[in-house]
C-alpha positions, 0 to 999 in steps of 0.5 A: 072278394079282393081286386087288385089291378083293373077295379083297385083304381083309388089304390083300396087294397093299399089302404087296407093293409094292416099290421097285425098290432093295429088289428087287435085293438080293432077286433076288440072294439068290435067285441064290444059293439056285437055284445051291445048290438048286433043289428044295423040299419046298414054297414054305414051305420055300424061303421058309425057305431064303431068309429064311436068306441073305436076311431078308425077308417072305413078301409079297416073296418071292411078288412076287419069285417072280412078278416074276422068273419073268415077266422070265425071270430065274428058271424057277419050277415050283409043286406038290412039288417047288417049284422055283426055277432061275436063267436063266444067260443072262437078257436085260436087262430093267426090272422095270416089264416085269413084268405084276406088279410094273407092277400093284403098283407102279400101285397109288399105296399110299404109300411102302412101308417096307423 
């Protein structure tokens, strides 16, 4: 669920947006971390698992998260166990299908650095 006004106080949504380009090398590490381990004690601790293949920001990985499980790229199950686990046949898709990363992108904030 995306907030943007009243609840965005430390400007998350601005942080969040991403180029389509800084998205994929971020998908594909995430590939490789379902299909080494799917389970996580919590979504800290695959944050910290993915930061070791892949350096990247807390922001990125919860818009990823969103993002990805939204195309059906990636099946996401929040609680204890997290889980993460790769669709091995995903359909092809364009990330502006994504409610999320279409709000995010909408939102004009400037270029975002990566």
């Amino acid at each position: 669920r995306l907030r943007c006004g009243p609840g965005d106080e430390g400007g998350w949504l601005a942080k969040m947006r991403r180029p389509r380009e800084a998205m994929i090398p971020l998908y594909k590490a995430m590939l490789v971390l379902a299909r080494k381990q799917q389970r996580f004690a919590d979504k800290a601790s695959y944050r910290e698992a993915l930061q070791g293949i892949y350096k990247t920001g807390p922001y990125d990985v919860e818009l990823a998260l969103m993002v990805f499980s939204d195309l059906g790229f990636l099946r996401v199950e929040e609680g204890s166990p997290f889980t993460v686990a790769a669709n091995d046949h995903p359909a092809q898709r364009e990330l502006e299908e994504s409610g999320a990363y279409a709000a995010v992108s909408a939102l004009g904030l400037g270029t975002p650095a990566i």
